[in-house]
N, C-alpha and C positions, 0 to 999 in steps of 0.2 A: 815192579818190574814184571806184572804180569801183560799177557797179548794183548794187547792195547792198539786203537789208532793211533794218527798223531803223534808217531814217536821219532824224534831225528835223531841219527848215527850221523856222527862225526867221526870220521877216519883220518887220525893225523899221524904220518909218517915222520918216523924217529931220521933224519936227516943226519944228526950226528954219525947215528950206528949205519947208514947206508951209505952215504959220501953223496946223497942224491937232494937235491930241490926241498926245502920246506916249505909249500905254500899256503904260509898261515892267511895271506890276505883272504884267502875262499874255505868260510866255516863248514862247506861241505866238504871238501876235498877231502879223497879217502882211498887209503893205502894199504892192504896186506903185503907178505911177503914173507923170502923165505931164507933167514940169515942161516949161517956157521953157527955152531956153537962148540963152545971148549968150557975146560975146566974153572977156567977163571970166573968166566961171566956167570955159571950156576951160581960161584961161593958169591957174586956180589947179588945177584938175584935172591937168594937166599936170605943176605943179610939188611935188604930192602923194601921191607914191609910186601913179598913175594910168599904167595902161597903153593905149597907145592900143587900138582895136578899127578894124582897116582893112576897108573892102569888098573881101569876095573876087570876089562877084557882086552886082549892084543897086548902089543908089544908099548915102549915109550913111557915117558915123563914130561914132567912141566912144571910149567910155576903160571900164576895169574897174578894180579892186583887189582884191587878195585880201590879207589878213592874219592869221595865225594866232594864237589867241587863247586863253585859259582853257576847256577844256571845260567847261559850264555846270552840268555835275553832277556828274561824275566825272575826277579830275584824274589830270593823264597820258593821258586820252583825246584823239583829233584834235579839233579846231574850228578855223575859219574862217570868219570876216567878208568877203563880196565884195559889194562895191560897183557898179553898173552904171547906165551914164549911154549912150543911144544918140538921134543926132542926122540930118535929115535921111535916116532912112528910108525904108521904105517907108510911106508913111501908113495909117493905121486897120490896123493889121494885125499879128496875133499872131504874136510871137519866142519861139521856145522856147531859154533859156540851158542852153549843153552846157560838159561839160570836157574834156579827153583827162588822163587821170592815169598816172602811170607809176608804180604801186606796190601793191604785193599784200600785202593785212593781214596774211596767216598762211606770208607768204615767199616768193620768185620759185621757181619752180618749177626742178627738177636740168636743169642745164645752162645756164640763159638767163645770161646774161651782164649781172652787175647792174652792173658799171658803168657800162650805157647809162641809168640809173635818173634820175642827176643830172650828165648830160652837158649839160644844155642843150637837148638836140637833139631832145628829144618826139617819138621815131621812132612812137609810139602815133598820136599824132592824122596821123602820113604812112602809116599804114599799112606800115610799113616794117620789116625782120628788125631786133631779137629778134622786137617782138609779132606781126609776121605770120606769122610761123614756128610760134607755138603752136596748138594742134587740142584742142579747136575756137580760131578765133583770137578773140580778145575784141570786144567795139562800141570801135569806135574813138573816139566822143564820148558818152559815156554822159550824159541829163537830169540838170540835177539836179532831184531831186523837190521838191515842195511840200505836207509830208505835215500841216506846220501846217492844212491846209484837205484831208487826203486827198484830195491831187492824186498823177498818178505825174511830172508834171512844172512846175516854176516858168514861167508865161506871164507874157510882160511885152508890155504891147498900144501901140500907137505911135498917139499924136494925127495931126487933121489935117495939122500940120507934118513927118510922122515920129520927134516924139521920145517917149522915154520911159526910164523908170528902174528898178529895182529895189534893194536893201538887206537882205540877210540873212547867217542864219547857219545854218553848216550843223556839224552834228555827229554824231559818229559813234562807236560803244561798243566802239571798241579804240582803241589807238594807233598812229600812223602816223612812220615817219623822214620827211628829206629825201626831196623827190621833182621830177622835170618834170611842167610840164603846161602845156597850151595852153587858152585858153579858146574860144568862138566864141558867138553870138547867130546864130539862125538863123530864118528864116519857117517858121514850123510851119503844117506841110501835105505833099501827096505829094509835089508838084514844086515847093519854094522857088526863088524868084528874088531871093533877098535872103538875104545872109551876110557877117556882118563877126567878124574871128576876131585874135585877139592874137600876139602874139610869144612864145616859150616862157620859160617862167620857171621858176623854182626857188624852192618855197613853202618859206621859211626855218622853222627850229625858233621856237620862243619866247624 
């Protein structure tokens, strides 16, 4: 999941939860948006394979999912389904979704030490040796892009209330192992005052 070419965002809108159009027939078709949330939906978000999303700075919460799924045209290829639900943000105001990924499509470079890869411990997104140790050292939270709409980045915009959501997929034309990654949701602009960022995980095989 690092910046890469060639990467397609699939934006697929939860029809259920909006009462709006599914249109699965077009793999690009792609949907932010900016639901209600209550009590209810956190406990079921919670108990659904949902990571929370804490504030590092500003106000809000959240949950994310990531799931690794079928590549959608070429099998053995990476894909992943992520989910995002943000609550109590900052209002009217554009989030740019980042990852920190800990893994090199065509192989860690001589010397790094891959079994910091799937330690848990997402020394990428701390800025922290192996990654900062390499030259040039890599972006520590690379966008993901939203190239379904030739975007270089996914925006997800917060209602009056601060909430909002996104739903895609993202897919990539090699294959990937086990890897760390951290995710975060961040105010895009020069100087954010709002970021809510997850716990580090380990994107399972299929």
């Amino acid at each position: 999941m690092l910046r890469l070419s060639q990467v397609s965002v699939t934006l697929i809108g939860l029809a259920g939860l909006l009462g709006c159009r599914d249109d699965r027939s077009n793999p690009l078709a792609s949907n932010t948006w900016n639901p209600s949330f209550d009590r209810q939906r956190e406990q079921d978000e919670e108990g659904a394979g949902f990571l929370p999303l804490v504030a590092v700075f500003g106000a809000g919460k959240g949950h994310i999912r990531a799931v690794r799924i079928p590549h959608p045209t070429t099998p053995g290829n990476f894909a992943v389904h992520i989910e995002i639900r943000i609550r109590h943000a900052k209002p009217n105001t554009a989030y740019v979704a980042q990852r920190a990924a800990e893994v090199f499509p065509t192989g860690a470079p001589a010397g790094f030490d891959v079994a910091t890869l799937t330690d848990g411990s997402c020394q990428r997104g701390l800025a922290m040796p192996p990654w900062s140790t390499l030259v040039p050292p890599p972006v520590a939270f690379p966008v993901f892009p939203d190239q379904a709409h030739g975007l270089p980045a996914l925006i997800m915009t917060t209602d009056g209330d601060g909430n909002a959501a996104a739903d895609f997929i993202v897919a990539f034309p090699f294959p990937l192992p086990l890897f760390d990654v951290t995710f975060r949701v961040v105010e895009n602009g020069p100087a954010p005052t709002s970021m809510l960022q997850s716990d580090c995980i380990v994107v399972p095989l299929l």
